[in-house]
Each structure stands twice: as structure tokens, then as C-alpha cells.
C-alpha positions in Angstrom: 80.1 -109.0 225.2 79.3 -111.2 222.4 75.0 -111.2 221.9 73.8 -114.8 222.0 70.5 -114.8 220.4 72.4 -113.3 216.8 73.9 -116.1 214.7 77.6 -115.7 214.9 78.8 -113.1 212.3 76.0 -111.7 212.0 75.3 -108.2 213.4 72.6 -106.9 215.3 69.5 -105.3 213.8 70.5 -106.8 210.1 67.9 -109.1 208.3 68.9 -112.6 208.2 68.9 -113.9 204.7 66.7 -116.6 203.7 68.1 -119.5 201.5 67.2 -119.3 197.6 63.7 -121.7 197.1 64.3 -124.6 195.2 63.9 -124.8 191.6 61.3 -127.0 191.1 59.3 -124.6 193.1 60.3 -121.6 191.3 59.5 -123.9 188.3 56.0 -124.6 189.8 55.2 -120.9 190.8 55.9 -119.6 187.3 53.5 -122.0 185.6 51.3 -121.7 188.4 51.0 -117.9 187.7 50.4 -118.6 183.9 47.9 -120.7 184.7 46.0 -118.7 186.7 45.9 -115.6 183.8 44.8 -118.0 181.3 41.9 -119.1 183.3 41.3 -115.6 184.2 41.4 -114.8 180.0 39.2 -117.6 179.6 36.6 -116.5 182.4 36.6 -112.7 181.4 36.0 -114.1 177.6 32.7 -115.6 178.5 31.5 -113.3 180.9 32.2 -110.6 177.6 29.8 -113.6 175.5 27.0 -113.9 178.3 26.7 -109.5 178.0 25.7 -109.2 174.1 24.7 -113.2 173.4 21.9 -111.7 171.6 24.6 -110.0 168.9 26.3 -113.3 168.4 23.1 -115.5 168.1 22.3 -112.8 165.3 25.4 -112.3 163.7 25.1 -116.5 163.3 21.6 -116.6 162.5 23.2 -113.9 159.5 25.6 -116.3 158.6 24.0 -119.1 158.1 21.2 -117.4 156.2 24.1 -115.9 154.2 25.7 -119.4 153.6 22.0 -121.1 152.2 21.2 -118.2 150.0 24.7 -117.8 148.5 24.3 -120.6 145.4 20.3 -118.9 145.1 21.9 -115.7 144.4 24.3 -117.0 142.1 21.7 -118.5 140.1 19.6 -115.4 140.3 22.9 -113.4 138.8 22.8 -115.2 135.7 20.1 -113.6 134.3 19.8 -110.3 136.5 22.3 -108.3 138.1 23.8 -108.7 141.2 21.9 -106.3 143.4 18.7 -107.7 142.2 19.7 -110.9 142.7 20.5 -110.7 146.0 17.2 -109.1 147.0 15.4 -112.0 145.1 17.3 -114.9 147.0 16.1 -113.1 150.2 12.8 -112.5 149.2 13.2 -116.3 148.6 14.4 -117.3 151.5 11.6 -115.0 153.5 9.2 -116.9 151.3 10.3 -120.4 152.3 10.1 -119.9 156.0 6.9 -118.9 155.7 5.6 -121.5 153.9 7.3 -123.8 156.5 5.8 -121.9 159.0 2.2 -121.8 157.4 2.6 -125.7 157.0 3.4 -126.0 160.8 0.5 -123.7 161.7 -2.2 -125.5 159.2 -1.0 -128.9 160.8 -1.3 -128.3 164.2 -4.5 -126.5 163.9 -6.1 -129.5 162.3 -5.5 -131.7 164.7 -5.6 -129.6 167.5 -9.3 -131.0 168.9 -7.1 -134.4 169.0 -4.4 -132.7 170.4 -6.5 -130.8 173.4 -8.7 -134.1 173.8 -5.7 -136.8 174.8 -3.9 -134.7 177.1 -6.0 -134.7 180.6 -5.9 -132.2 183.2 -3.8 -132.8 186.1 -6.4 -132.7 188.8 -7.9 -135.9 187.1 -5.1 -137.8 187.0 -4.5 -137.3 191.0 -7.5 -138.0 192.1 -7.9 -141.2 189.9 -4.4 -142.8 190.7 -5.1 -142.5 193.8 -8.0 -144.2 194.7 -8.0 -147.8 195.1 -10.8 -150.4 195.7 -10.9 -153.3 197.8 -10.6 -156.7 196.7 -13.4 -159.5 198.1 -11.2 -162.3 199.0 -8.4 -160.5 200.2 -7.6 -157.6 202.4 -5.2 -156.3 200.1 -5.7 -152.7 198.7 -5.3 -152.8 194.5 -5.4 -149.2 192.7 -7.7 -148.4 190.4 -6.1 -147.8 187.0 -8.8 -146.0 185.0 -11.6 -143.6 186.6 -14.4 -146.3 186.5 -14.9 -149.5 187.5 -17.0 -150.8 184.5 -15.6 -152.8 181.8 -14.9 -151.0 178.9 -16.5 -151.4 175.2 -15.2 -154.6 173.5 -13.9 -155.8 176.5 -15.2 -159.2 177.9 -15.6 -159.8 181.7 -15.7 -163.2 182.8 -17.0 -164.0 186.2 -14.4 -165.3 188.7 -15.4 -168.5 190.6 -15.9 -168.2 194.0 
């Protein structure tokens, strides 16, 4: 007796075969795999930068020092030898930020009493913005803008008319 649930010609117990996938989604599975290994190279890349950032920001730093003192040394080498050169363009260059720096440092302490004296703390500014007053001829709250209520110097206060 023939067995009704099997496809004809097919026999029992044997795996039915599946028909091929389409090409354009073969197509989109092999790009699709491609993709996903580059991202992956990409993504292992800068997790390798994030672990020794503090070698690359040097080896730049390096560089870049390398790159300004180059045409210092070469003008060094014209009159002493290479080696000695070299150390004088970076004993020149040590010397130059430090200057810079010692500028920076001599600046800033001069006018540091300035400096300190218009920054307020911030428990004075809260408790001055938010107070306000209120007015005589209205019942409208105003904010006070500066921590007294007195004119300051220079300023003239006329009278309002009642």
C-alpha cells in the first residue's frame, strides 16, 4: 500500500530536498558576511587603540616634536656635527616651552587678585537671584538683579511720580 503523507516518488525515511535559494539572496548573504568581518576588523582595531592610547599620543607628540626641530638641527649641523646638533635643537626646543610656559605662569599670576575677585562664589549668586522685592503700585513680584537695593555710585535715581 502506497503511504500517503510521502510525496510520490519519494521513499520513506529520505530527506526531502529543499529548492536552491535564489541568487540575489545568495548575492546578499555573501556581502552580508563581508560586511559583518569588516565591521568586526574595524571594532577590534579601536578597541586595540583605546588599550595603549597613551603610546600613540606619545609616539605623535614624538613626531611632531621631531618634525619642528628637524630644520633647527640642520642649521645646528652647519657648524657642528650631527650628534651635537641634534642635542642642541632639543635643548632648544626644551628651552622654548619653558619660556612659554614661564610666560603663561608670570601672566596669570599677575592678574590673578583680578582673576579670584570677578568670579563670585556660587552660594551668592543663589541666594541673590532669587530674592525679589515687591513693587508699590502693583502686586507683581520683580527680582532683584544685584544684592542691594541702593543705587550704585555714578548712577542717578530720579524719583517716580506718584
Amino acid at each position: 500500500m502506497p503511504d500517503l503523507a510521502s510525496p510520490a516518488g519519494v521513499a520513506h525515511g529520505a530527506p526531502a530536498q529543499d529548492p536552491a535559494p535564489p541568487p540575489w539572496l545568495r548575492t546578499a548573504a555573501g556581502w552580508s558576511w563581508r560586511l559583518i568581518l569588516v565591521v568586526a576588523g574595524i571594532a577590534l582595531v579601536f578597541w586595540a587603540v583605546t588599550q595603549v592610547l597613551i603610546v600613540f599620543v606619545a609616539v605623535f607628540l614624538a613626531l611632531v616634536f621631531t618634525a619642528v626641530l628637524n630644520p633647527v638641527t640642520d642649521f645646528y649641523a652647519r657648524v657642528l656635527p650631527r650628534p651635537l646638533a641634534t642635542a642642541g635643537a632639543i635643548l632648544s626646543g626644551i628651552l622654548v616651552i619653558g619660556g612659554l610656559l614661564a610666560y603663561v605662569v608670570v601672566s596669570v599670576a599677575g592678574q590673578w587678585e583680578r582673576l579670584a575677585g570677578s568670579s563670585t562664589p556660587a552660594s551668592t549668586r543663589s541666594s541673590t537671584s532669587s530674592r525679589t522685592t515687591r513693587c508699590r503700585s502693583t502686586s507683581r513680584s520683580t527680582p532683584v538683579t544685584s544684592g542691594s537695593t541702593t543705587p550704585r555710585a555714578g548712577s542717578r535715581r530720579t524719583p517716580r511720580p506718584s
